[in-house]
C-alpha positions, -999 to 999 in steps of 0.1 A, spaced: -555 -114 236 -574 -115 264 -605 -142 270 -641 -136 278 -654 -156 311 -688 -149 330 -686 -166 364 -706 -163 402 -697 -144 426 -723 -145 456 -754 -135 440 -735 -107 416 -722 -119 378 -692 -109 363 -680 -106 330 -645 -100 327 -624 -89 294 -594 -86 289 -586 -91 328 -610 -65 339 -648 -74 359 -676 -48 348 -684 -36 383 -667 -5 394 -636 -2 406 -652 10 436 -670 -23 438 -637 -40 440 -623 -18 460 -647 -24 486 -640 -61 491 -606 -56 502 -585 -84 511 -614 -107 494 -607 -96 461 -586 -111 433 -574 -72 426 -550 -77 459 -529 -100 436 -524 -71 411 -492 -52 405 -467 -79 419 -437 -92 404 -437 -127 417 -466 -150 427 -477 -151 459 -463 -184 478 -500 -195 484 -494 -228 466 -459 -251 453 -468 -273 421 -453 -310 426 -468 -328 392 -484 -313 361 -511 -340 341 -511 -318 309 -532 -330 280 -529 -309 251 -553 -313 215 -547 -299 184 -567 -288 156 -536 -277 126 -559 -265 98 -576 -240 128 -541 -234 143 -560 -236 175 -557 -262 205 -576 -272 237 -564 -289 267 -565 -297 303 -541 -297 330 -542 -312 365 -515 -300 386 -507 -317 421 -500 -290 442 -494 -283 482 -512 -252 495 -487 -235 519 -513 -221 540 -552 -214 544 -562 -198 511 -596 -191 497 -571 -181 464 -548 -195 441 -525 -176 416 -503 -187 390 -497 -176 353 -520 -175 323 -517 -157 291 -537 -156 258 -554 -185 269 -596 -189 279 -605 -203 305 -633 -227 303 -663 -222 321 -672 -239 350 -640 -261 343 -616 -250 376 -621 -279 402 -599 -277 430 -600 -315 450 -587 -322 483 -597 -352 506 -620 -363 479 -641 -330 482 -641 -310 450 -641 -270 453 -653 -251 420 -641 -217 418 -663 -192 420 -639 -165 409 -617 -170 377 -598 -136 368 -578 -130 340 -552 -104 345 -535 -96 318 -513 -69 324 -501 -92 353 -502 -120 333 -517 -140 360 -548 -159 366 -564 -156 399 -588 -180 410 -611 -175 443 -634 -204 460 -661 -198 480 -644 -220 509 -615 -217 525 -587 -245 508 -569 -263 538 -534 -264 540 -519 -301 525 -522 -316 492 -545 -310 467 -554 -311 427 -562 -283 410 -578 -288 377 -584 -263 345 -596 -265 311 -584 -244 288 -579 -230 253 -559 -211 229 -546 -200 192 -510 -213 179 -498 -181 172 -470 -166 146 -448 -150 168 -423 -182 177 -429 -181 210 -454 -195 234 -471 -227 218 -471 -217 181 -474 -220 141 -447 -227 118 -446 -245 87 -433 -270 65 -435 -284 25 -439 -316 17 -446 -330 -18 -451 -296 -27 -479 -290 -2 -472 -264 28 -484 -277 58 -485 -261 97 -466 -277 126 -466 -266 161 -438 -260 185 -430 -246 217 -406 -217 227 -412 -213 266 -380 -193 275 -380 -172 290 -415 -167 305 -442 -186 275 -451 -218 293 -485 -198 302 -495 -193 264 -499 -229 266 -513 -238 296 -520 -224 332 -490 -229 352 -465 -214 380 -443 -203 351 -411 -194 377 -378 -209 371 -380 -221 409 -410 -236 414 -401 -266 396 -422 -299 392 -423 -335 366 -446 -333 340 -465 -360 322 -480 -348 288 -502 -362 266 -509 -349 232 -538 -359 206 -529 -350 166 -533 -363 132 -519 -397 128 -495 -388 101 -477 -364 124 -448 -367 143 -449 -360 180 -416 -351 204 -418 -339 240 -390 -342 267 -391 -375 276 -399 -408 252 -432 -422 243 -449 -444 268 -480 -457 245 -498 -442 215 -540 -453 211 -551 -449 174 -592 -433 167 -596 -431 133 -573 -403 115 -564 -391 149 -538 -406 174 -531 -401 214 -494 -401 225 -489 -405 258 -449 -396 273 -436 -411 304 -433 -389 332 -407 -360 334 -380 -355 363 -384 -326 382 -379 -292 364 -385 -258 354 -422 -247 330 -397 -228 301 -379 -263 296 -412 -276 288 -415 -286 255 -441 -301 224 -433 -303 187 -452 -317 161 -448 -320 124 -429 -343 100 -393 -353 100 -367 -376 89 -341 -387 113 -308 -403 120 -296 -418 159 -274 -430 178 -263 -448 211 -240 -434 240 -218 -460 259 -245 -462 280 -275 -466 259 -288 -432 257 -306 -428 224 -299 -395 210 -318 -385 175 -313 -357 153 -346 -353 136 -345 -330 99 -366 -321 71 -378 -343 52 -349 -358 26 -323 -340 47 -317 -362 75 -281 -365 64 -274 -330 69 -281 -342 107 -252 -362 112 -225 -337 122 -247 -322 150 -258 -358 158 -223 -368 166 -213 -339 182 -242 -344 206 -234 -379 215 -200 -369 220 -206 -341 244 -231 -362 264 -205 -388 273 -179 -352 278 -199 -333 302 -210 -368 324 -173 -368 329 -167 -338 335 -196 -329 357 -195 -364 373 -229 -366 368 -248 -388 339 -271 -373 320 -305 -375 340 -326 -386 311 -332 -415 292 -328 -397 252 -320 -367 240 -338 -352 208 -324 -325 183 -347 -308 159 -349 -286 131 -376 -259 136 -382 -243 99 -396 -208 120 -373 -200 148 -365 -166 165 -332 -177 181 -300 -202 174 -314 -229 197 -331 -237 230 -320 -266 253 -356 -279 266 -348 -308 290 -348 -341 261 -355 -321 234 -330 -295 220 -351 -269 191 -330 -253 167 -329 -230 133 -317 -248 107 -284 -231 101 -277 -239 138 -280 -277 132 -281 -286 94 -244 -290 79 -240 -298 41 -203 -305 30 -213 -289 -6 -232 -257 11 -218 -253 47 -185 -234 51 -159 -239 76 -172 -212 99 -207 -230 98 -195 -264 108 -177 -242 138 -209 -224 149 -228 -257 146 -204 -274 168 -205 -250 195 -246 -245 194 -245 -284 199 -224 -284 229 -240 -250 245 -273 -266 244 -262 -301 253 -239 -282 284 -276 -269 295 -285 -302 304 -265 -301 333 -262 -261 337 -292 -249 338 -315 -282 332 -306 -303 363 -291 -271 385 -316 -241 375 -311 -204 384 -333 -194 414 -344 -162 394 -338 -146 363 -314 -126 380 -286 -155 382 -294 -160 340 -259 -163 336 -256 -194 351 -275 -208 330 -256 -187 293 -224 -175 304 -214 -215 321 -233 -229 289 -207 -207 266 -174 -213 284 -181 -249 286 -193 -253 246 -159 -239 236 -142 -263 265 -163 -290 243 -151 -281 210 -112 -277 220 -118 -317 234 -134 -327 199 -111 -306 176 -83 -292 190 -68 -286 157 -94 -256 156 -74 -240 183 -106 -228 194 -98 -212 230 -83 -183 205 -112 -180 189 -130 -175 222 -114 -139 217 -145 -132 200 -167 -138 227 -150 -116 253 -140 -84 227 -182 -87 224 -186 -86 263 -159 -58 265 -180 -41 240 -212 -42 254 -202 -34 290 -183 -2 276 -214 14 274 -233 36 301 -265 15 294 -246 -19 300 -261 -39 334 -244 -64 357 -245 -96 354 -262 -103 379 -289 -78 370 -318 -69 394 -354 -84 372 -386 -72 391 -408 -89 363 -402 -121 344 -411 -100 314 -380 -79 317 -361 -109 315 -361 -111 277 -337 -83 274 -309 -93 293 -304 -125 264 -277 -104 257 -237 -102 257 -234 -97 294 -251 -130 302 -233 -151 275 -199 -133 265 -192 -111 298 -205 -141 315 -183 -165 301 -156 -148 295 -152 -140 339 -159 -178 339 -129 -180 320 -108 -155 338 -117 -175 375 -105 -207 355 -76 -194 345 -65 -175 383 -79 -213 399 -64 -234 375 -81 -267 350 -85 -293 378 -93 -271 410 -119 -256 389 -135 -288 374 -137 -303 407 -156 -277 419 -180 -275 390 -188 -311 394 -192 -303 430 -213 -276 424 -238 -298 403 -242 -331 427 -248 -302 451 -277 -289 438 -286 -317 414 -323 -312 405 -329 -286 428 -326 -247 415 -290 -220 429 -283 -185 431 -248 -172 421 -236 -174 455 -244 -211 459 -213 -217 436 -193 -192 451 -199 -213 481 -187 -243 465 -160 -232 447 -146 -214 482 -153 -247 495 -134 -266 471 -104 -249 461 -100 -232 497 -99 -202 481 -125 -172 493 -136 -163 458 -171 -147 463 -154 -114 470 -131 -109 440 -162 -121 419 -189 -98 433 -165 -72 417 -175 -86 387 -211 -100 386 -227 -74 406 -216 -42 391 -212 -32 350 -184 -23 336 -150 -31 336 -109 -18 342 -88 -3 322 -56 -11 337 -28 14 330 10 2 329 36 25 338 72 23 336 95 46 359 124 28 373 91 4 386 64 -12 371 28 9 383 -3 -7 378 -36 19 381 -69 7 370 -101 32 363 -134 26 349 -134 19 311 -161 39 295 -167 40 258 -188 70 263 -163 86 287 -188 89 315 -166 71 338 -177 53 375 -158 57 402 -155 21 408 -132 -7 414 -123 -43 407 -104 -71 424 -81 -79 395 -63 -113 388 -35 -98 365 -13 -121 348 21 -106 332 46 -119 313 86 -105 316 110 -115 287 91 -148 276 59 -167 285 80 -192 310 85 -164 333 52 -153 341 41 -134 374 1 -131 387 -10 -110 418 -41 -95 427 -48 -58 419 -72 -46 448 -67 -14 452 -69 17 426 -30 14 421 0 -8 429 33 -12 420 60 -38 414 94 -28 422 122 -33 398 137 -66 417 107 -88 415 103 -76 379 141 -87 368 142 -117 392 116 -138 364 140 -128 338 170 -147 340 197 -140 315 181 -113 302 165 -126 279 136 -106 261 100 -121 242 119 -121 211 148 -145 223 177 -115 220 199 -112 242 193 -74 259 235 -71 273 247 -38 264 206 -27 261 195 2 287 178 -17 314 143 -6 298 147 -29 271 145 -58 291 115 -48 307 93 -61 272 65 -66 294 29 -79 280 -2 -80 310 -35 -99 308 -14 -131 295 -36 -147 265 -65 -123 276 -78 -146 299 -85 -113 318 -116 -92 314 -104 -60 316 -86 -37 287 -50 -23 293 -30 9 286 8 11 283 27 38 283 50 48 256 81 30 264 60 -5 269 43 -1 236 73 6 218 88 -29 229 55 -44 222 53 -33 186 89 -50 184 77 -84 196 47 -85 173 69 -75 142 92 -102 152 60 -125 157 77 -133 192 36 -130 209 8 -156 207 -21 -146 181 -45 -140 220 -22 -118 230 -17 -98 194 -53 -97 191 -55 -83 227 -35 -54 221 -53 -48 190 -85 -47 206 -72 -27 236 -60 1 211 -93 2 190 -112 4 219 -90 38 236 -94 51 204 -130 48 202 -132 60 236 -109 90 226 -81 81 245 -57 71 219 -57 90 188 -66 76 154 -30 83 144 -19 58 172 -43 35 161 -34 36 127 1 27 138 -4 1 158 -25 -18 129 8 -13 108 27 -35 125 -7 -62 118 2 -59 77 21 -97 75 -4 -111 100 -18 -146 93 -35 -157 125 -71 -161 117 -83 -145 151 -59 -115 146 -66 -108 115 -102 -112 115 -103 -87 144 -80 -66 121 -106 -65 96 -133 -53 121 -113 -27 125 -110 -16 94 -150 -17 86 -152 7 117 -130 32 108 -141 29 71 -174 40 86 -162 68 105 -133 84 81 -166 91 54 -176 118 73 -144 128 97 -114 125 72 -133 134 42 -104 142 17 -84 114 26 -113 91 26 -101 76 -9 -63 73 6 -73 61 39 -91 27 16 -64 23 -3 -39 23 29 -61 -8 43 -65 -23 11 -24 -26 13 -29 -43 49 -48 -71 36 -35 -78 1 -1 -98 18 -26 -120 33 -49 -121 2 -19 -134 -19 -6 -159 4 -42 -176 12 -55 -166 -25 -85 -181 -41 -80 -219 -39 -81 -240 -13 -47 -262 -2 -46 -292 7 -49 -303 41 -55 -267 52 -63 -259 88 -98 -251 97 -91 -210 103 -72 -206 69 -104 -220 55 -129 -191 76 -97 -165 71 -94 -169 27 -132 -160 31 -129 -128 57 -100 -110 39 -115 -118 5 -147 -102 22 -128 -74 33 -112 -66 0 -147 -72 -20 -163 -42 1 -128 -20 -1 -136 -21 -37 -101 -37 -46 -97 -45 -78 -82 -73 -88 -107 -89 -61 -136 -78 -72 -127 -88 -111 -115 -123 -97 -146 -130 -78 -171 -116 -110 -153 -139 -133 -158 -167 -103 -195 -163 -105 -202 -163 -143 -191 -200 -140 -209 -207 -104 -238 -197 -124 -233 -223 -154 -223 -245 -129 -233 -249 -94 -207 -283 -87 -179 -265 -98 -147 -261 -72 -139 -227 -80 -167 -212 -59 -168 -236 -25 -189 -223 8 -157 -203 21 -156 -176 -10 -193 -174 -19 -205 -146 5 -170 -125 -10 -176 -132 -43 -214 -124 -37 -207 -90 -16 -181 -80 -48 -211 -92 -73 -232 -65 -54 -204 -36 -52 -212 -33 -89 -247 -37 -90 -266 0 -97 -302 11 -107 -285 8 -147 -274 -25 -142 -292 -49 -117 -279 -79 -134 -260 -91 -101 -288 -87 -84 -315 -106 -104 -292 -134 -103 -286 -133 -65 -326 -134 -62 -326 -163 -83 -301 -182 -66 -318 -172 -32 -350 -185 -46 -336 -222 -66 -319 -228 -30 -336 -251 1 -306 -247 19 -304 -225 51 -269 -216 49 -267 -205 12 -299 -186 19 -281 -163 45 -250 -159 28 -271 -142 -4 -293 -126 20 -263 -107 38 -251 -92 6 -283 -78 -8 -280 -42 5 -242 -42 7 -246 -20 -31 -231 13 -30 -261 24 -49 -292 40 -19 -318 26 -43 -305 -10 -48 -297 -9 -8 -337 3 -5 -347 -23 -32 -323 -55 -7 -347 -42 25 -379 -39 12 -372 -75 -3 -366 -89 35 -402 -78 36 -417 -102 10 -435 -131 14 -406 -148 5 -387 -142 34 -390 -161 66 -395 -135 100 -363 -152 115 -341 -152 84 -347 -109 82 -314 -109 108 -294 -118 80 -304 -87 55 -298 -66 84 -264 -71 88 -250 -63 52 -259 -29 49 -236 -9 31 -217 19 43 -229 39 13 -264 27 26 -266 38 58 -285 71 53 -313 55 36 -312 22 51 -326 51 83 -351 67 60 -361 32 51 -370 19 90 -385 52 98 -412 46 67 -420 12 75 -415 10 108 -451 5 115 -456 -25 92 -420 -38 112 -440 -32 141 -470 -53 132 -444 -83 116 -418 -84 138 -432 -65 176 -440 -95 190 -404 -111 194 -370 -101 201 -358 -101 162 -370 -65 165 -341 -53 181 -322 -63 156 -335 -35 133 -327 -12 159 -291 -21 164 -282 -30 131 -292 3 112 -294 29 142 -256 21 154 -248 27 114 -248 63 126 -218 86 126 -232 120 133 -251 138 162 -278 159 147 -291 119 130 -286 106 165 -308 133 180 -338 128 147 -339 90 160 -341 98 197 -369 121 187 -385 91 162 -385 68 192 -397 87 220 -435 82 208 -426 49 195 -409 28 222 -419 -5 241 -404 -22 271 -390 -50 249 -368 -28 227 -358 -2 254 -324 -16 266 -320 -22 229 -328 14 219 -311 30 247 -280 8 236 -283 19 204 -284 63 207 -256 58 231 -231 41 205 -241 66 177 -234 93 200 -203 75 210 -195 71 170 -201 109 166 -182 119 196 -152 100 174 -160 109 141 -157 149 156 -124 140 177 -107 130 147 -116 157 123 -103 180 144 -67 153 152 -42 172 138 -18 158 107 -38 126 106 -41 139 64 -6 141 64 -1 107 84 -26 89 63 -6 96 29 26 87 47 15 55 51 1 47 20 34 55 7 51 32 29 31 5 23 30 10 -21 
């Protein structure tokens, strides 16, 4: 939206629209270097001016969803300058209301341009402005909009009546939708805000309240002034809440503010929060800079959360937890959301990337250190396994041709939004993870905590902490780590065995367009058992260990599974497992002999459940990338069948959905088999967890019962699907009762669906109606996730056009997207292509359109489809979902390449049947 401003210039007027004057271009081509146009085109702002203090006063009109303000910014003009340049966006100007002062002598600016395109407002005086201090003044206005970011709308019900709010969502470049600002992460500055709004209202920003003044039905809150930071931590909210608080040890007051009547479901994240604050000053050796710390519930919010200095924003399912509604796995993701955003205080808040470039200093450090959080506040979770999760993501993502570095090269802030992806958070904390573990615990937190007094308040690049952490440890680190941060993709080590040990890494690519590139490695191994454990650094494309130093960490002979080898061929003692509890971020290959002892030790449940899961993930992964056939992976997930470690088997059941998806079309006749065969994997598990709870059951057994039940509800198994209908007849006479709690519901409500069908919709009408009786987040996701998971195309049709409605929130449309059925996948693509304009008009403006994208394009398994969406999207592209979309076509090509590799894998019929009969 661009604004419409008529200003002097000499004796000529100009109107400008939409950034553009009405003289000719030739006009403004003849004043050259005179000319706002010179500032066009750039990526950065010119370094004409650095803001010290912003003096924002922002008024609201709610009904209008409009608001009005005025900023004075404190600034010091670097050098003689008859312009000044920082960022604007959807916002008018007022006329006549830019005042520039400096040595009491006020300068109104005869030239206010509004470039959109640049998103930059460029403002030229007739004088020249000095060099020194100064205040630059601006009035301005705008529209709360409803695309959650930027300052905008959302709303809330209260005695029945639906009322707006308004919020801010400034990462990663919206502070100019609010007001006119140097919106770059470096140019940092305090703030003191003002905000004027009904009296009835409830009004947060970063930093506490200073004084309110009361006129009539409206009040004006003044905050105290802000420590130095960054425009996208800025933040406003105001609407109505309840709350609950609490005190650190040292007096911080930290609130957790809800909707109304659910203040209680604020507790859990409250406490968390106070706990991580007093964590992380220890661990950082650094307090927390401010004095409170906010959490709040936003009812319309594109992301999980957003860690604006004082005051933490999040969706409701990030922050609410209901013992009656909230399963085991929400508690978990609430817990680590909590700590992320609290970790950004520090990591991001008080030491700020220099660019978006060094994002990942800001997500992956945030990730690592939320889990570090969680494993200190419940280490019967056994989290760091769980942590699996993130890196198999990373692994994933970097796979792929269209993958970036981590450190990736952002020309304009704008670009910025599409590397919020798993190379900044998993990647990046998962080689956090892997320099921990090659450093060690306390080497590594000293230099953290180093790294943060540092550069306390100030803003880094990625090789500032290199530089510390050299400095520290007295290791040279920034070497090995470049390998990592500055080019994509990853090793795949492979692991010979010929009277030595050879170690040969190459570039793992998915699509098998591998790089000729290379990695500083720190490999761990293990020989015999995990006390005699070796690490070196692979640098070079291969190395190899001889025999001797191999043997010589093996004394006694004395393999993984605690048999004595004497008498055994000296192969046998070589039981040799690399990337110890995956603490590495690379994938690894054995050869035959290797994998043969491996499959031994996890039979004999001799390995931890990081390592199983590693060499499951490894395997899935070749075979995707058609270097392992499916008959080898099929093998390997034999030897899975009497698994009960909730990372293992969860990753186990991945797997499965996978090759579900890709047998329908490659293995065609044995589709029915191949079902059956994974059913067999999951029901040992299935009967030992079964339907019921136990009593002082661990937190994974809780998340696992509802995973395999999961599993076995979309196999179609039986005696599952009959268990969970007659599970939901009851639920639905009696929402209290036991025998449906949080951990089964989205099982039982995915086998509800299996049976739903144009003839008998039953299932479904009562879904809808339990989606609709419902205010809570949690329970509205799990239904919502279910919906299209019907083998039947129309129901599937019938599930999407309902995330559509009215009745469904923009952000909660992630949730619909990510049950699709396997039966649906044909016309869940029909579906996007005939309303992908109305998506477009709902959805364009924020990054929850990607999710359509990767949620229903990746569901393909066939070239000729992959080719009708590339042609769909070629006149129907934008820079926000390029990455996205590129993503996308390459992992349905990659799924096609698969599908064709094993329809054409010899005996895998024959193999298939085999095992079924093993396993009956």
């Amino acid at each position: 939206m661009g604004s419409l401003t008529n200003f002097p210039h000499g004796s000529k007027v100009f109107t400008l629209h939409h950034g553009h004057c009405s003289s000719t271009s030739q006009d403004l081509a003849d004043l050259a270097m005179d000319s706002p146009t010179q500032f066009k085109g750039h990526s950065r702002l010119p370094d004409l001016a650095i803001p010290r203090c912003y003096d924002l006063t922002l008024k609201l009109d709610l009904d209008a969803c409009s608001f009005s303000g005025t900023v004075r910014i404190l600034l010091d003009v670097a050098r003689p300058t008859r312009f000044l340049v920082l960022n604007s966006l959807d916002l008018a100007i007022a006329p006549g209301s830019v005042i520039f002062t400096s040595d009491d002598q006020g300068f109104i600016a005869s030239v206010v341009v509004l470039e959109e395109a640049d998103e930059i407002l460029v403002l030229g005086f007739d004088e020249t402005l000095h060099a020194g201090r100064g205040v630059l003044e601006i009035g301005f206005s705008g529209v709360l909009n409803d695309h959650m970011r930027g300052f905008y709308r959302s709303t809330f019900v209260v005695d029945g009546v639906k009322r707006n709010m308004a919020v801010t969502q400034f990462e990663a470049v919206e502070a100019r939708r609010c007001f006119p600002c140097w919106d770059e992460p470096a140019l940092k500055a305090t703030f003191k805000i003002t905000v004027e709004v009904p009296c009835d209202l409830i009004v947060l920003s970063n930093m506490p309240i200073a004084k309110e003044t009361i006129d009539g039905p409206v009040k004006t809150v003044y905050f105290e002034q802000s420590p130095i930071m960054s425009t996208y931590l800025v933040a406003v909210v105001v609407g109505m809440f309840d709350f609950v608080e609490d005190l650190t040890s040292d007096g911080i007051k930290v609130r957790a503010y809800c909707p109304i009547g659910k203040s209680d479901q604020g507790k859990f994240g409250l406490n968390i929060a106070v706990k991580s604050l007093e964590l992380f000053k220890k661990y950082f050796s650094v307090p927390y800079a401010l004095p409170k710390l906010d959490l709040v519930v936003i009812p319309d919010f594109s992301g999980g959360a957003m860690e604006n200095y004082g005051l933490i924003t999040f969706r409701d399912t990030a922050l609410l937890y209901d013992e009656h509604f909230s399963a085991a796995a929400n508690k978990q993701w609430i817990a680590t959301v909590v700590t992320h955003e609290v970790a950004h205080q520090w990591f991001g808040n008080l030491v700020t990337m220099e660019w978006w470039t060094h994002l990942w200093l800001n997500e992956g450090f945030a990730t690592w250190v939320s889990y570090l959080a969680a494993d200190a506040f419940f280490p019967e979770w056994n989290i760091w396994t769980l942590f699996m999760e993130q890196t198999a993501g990373g692994l994933k993502l970097d796979s792929l041709t269209e993958s970036h570095p981590i450190e990736v090269d952002v020309p304009h802030a704008r670009a910025v939004d599409e590397i919020f992806d798993a190379i900044s958070y998993k990647k990046g904390s998962s080689v956090i993870r892997m320099l921990e573990a090659y450093l060690g615990y306390d080497v590594f937190q000293k230099s953290l905590a180093a790294y943060i007094k540092r550069f306390a308040f100030q803003n880094a690049k990625t090789e500032d902490l290199w530089d510390v952490i050299s400095a520290e440890s007295g290791i040279p680190v920034k070497m090995m780590m470049e390998t990592w941060t500055k080019q994509k993709g990853y090793p795949v080590v492979h692991v010979k065995y010929n009277d030595f040990l050879e170690f040969e890494q190459s570039h793992f690519s998915i699509s098998g367009s591998a790089e000729d590139a290379e990695w500083i490695v720190p490999i761990t191994l293990c020989v015999g058992s995990y006390d005699k454990q070796k690490k070196f650094i692979l640098d070079s494309k291969i190395r190899r260990l001889e025999l001797s130093e191999i043997l010589s960490l093996s004394e006694g002979n004395v393999s993984l599974t605690g048999k004595s080898t004497d008498g055994i061929c000296q192969s046998d003692r070589l039981l040799i497992k690399v990337n110890v509890e995956q603490t590495g971020f690379y994938r690894v290959k054995y050869d035959d002999t290797l994998s043969t002892l491996l499959r031994k030790a996890i039979k004999g449940n001799s390995l931890s459940a990081a390592d199983k899961f590693g060499i499951l993930d490894d395997a899935f992964a070749l075979c995707v990338a058609r270097q392992l056939p499916l008959s080898s992976l099929l093998s390997w997930m034999d030897v899975y069948k009497h698994e009960l470690d909730y990372i293992v088997l969860s990753r186990l059941i991945n797997i499965i959905l996978e090759v579900l998806k890709l047998s329908s079309n490659a293995i065609g006749n044995s589709f029915s088999k191949l079902k059956q065969y994974f059913i067999s994997l999951l029901e040992i598990s299935a009967e030992k967890l079964g339907w019921e709870q136990k009593s002082n059951e661990g937190h994974q057994t809780a998340m696992l019962r509802g995973e395999v039940l999961t599993a076995l509800a979309i196999l179609d198994h039986e005696i599952t699907s009959k268990e969970a209908s007659r599970r939901f007849g009851i639920f639905l006479e009696d929402k209290s009762t036991p025998l449906l709690p949080p951990d089964t519901r989205k099982a039982t409500y995915i086998a509800v669906m299996r049976s739903v069908n144009l003839r008998d919709k039953d299932g479904l009408d009562s879904l809808l109606k339990l989606y609709r009786d419902t205010d809570v987040a949690q329970e509205k996701a799990r239904i919502l996730s279910a919906l299209a998971s019907s083998p039947d195309p129309d129901i599937v049709v019938e599930a999407l056009n309902f995330l559509l409605s009215s009745e469904i929130r923009d952000q909660e449309v992630i949730y619909g997207l990510s049950g699709i059925s396997l039966e649906g996948s044909e016309i869940a693509w029909r579906w996007l292509k005939d309303n992908w304009e109305f998506i477009m008009d709902r959805w364009g403006h924020h990054f929850l359109l990607t999710h359509f994208i990767l949620d229903i394009v990746t569901l393909c398994y066939n070239e000729a489809k992959a080719e009708e969406m590339e042609e769909f999207f070629l006149s129907r592209t934008k820079p926000s979902i390029a990455m996205t979309l590129k993503r996308s076509l390459e992992q349905a090509r990659v799924n096609a390449k698969w599908a064709m590799n094993v329809a054409c894998e010899e005996k895998i019929e024959e193999l298939i049947t085999g095992l079924v009969q093993k396993n009956t």
